[in-house]
C-alpha positions, 0 to 999 in steps of 0.5 A: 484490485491490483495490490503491490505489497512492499514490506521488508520483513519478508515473511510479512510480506507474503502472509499480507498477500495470502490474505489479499487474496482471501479478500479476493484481490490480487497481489502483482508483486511482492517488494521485499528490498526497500522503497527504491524497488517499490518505486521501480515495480510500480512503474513495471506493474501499475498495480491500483493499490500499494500497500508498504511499510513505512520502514524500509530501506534505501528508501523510507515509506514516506518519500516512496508516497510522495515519488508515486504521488508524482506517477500518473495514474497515482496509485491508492496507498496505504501504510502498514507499520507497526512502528508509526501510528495513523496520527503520527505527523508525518504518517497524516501530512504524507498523502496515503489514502489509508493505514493499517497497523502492524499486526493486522487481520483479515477483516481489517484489511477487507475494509480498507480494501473495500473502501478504496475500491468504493471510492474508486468506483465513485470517482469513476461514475462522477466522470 
C-alpha cells in the first residue's frame, strides 16, 4: 500500500517509514510540520493510508481526520501517539480506522497494515 506518514517529531517519523518498508509497503511521503501540511500532501500524493500522530501543530491529528474524511477517495487513517490511548473519547469518536501507540514495532505495525489491506480487498470484491 501507498503509506504518507505524518509525525512532527522527525526522527519519528522516518524510523516509522523505515519500518513501513520492512512490511513491504511504501512510504509516499514523510510530513514532519503539522496537520495543515498532512492535508495538502494528501491531495498531492493520494496515498491509501496515512498514518499521523494526534499532536501536531497548526493542525491536530483529530481535525486533519475528519478534513480527509471529506476527501474522495478517504484514505485509511490511523493514529500514532504516545499521548492519547485508543479509548480516549476523542480518539474512538474521530473516525480513524486504526491506532497504534507510541512506541510501537515491527510486527504491530504488519498487523495493522495487513488488516487495512484485508479490508480493502473485500470492500473491493463486494463491488
Amino acid at each position: 500500500m501507498r503509506i504518507l506518514i505524518a509525525d512532527d517529531q522527525r526522527d519519528v517519523a522516518f524510523l516509522l517509514a523505515q519500518m513501513v518498508a520492512s512490511c513491504d509497503h511504501e512510504t509516499v511521503g514523510i510530513v514532519t510540520t503539522g496537520g495543515l501540511d498532512v492535508i495538502a500532501a494528501y491531495d498531492r500524493l493520494r496515498p491509501e493510508v496515512v498514518i499521523m500522530d494526534i499532536n501536531m501543530p497548526r493542525t491536530n491529528g483529530f481535525t486533519a481526520c475528519h478534513v480527509l474524511r471529506s476527501r474522495l477517495p478517504s484514505p485509511k487513517i490511523v493514529f500514532f501517539s504516545g499521548f492519547y490511548r485508543e479509548n480516549h473519547p476523542f480518539v474512538m469518536n474521530a473516525g480513524a480506522d486504526a491506532y497504534l501507540a507510541k512506541p510501537t514495532d515491527v510486527a504491530t505495525l504488519q498487523a495493522v497494515l495487513s488488516s487495512l489491506e484485508a479490508e480493502t480487498v473485500l470492500n473491493v470484491d463486494a463491488a
